[in-house]
C-alpha positions as CSV (number, residue, x, y, z in Angstrom):
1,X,-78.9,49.1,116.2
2,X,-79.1,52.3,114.4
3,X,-76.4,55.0,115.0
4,X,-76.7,58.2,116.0
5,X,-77.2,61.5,113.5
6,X,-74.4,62.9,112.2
7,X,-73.6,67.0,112.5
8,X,-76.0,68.5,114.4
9,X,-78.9,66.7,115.8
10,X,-80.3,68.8,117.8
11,X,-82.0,72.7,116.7
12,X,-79.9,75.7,117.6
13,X,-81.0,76.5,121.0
14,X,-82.4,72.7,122.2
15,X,-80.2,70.8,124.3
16,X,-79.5,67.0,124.1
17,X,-79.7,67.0,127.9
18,X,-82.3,69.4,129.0
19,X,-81.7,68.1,132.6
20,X,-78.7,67.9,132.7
21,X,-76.3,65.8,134.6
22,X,-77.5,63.8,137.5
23,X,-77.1,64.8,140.5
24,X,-75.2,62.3,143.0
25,X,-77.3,61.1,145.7
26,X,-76.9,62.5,149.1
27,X,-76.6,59.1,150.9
28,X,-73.5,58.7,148.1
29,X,-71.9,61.8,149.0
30,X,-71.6,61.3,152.8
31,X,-70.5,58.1,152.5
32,X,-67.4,59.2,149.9
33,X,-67.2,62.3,152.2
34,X,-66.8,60.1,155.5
35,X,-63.8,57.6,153.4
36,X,-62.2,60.0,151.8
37,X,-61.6,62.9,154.0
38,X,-59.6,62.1,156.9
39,X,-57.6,59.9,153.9
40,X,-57.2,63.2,151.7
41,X,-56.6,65.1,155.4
42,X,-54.1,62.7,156.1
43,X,-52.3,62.8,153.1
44,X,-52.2,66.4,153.2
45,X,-50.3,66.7,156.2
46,X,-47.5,64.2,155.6
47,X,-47.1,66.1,152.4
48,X,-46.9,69.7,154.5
49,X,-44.1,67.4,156.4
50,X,-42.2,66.5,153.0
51,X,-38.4,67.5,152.7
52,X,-39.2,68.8,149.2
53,X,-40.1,72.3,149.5
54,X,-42.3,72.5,146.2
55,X,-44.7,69.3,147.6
56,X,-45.2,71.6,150.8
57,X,-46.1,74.7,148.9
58,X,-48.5,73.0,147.1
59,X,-49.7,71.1,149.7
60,X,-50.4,74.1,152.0
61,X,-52.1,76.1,148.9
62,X,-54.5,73.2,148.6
63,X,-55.3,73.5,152.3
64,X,-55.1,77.6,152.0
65,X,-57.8,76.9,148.9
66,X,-59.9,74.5,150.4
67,X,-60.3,76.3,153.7
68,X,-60.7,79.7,152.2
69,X,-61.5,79.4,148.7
70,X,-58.8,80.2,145.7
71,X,-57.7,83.9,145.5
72,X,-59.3,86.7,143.0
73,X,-57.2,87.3,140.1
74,X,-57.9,90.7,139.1
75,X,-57.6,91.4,135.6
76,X,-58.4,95.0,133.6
77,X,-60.7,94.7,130.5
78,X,-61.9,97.6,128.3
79,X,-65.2,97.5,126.7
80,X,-66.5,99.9,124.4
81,X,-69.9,100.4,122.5
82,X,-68.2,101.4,119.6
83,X,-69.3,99.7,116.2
84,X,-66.9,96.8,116.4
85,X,-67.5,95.8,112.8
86,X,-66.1,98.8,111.7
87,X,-62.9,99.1,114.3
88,X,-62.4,95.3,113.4
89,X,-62.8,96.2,109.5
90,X,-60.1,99.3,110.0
91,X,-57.7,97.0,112.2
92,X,-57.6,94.4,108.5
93,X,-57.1,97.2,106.7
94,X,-54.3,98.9,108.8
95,X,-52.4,95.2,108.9
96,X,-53.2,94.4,104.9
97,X,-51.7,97.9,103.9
98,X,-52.9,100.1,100.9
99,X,-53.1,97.3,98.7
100,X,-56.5,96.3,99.7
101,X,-57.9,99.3,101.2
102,X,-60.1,100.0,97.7
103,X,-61.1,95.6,98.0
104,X,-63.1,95.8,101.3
105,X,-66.0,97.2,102.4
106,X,-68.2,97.3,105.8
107,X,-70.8,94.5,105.7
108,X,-73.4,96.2,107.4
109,X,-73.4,98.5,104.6
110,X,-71.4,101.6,105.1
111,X,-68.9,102.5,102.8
112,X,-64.7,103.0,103.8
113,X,-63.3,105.7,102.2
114,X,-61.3,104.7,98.8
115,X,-57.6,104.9,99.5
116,X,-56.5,108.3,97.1
């Protein structure tokens, strides 16, 4: 038996699974839906009946989840069009110091000024 290429096998941009995963047969699915969800249901409830108040909470936020999907977290991202190589080149130079400010350079090609 041969084994299988080492690094990368496949070209940048083809997939070893073009496919990809199988999809579970629908006769499969209702069956495991019909077993296991008045189990998982049941199970549920007892633990929404449980004298410890952190196996409740979670127990009612899997319900709360399941029933009306998990809650938005909002989050606040900045994006700019700025040229990022150059903020990103400033940024190494402002943590290195003066001592390398006359060592680096923009790769795309434009020059930062020489520290005087």
């Amino acid at each position: 038996m041969s084994k299988a290429p080492r690094g990368r096998p496949f070209k940048p941009g083809e997939s070893g699974n073009p496919n990809g995963r199988p999809k579970m047969p629908d006769a499969l699915k209702k069956r495991i839906s019909k077993l296991a969800t008045k189990d998982a249901v049941d199970v549920l409830e007892a633990a929404l009946k449980s004298s410890d108040e952190k196996v409740k909470l979670q127990a009612a936020a899997m319900i709360m989840d399941r029933a009306f999907g998990k809650a938005i977290t909002p989050s606040d991202v900045k994006v700019t069009n700025g040229d990022l190589n150059a903020q990103h080149l400033q940024a190494l130079q402002d943590r290195m110091g003066d001592r390398s400010r006359d060592k680096l350079a923009i790769v795309g090609g434009t020059d930062i000024e020489q520290a005087g």
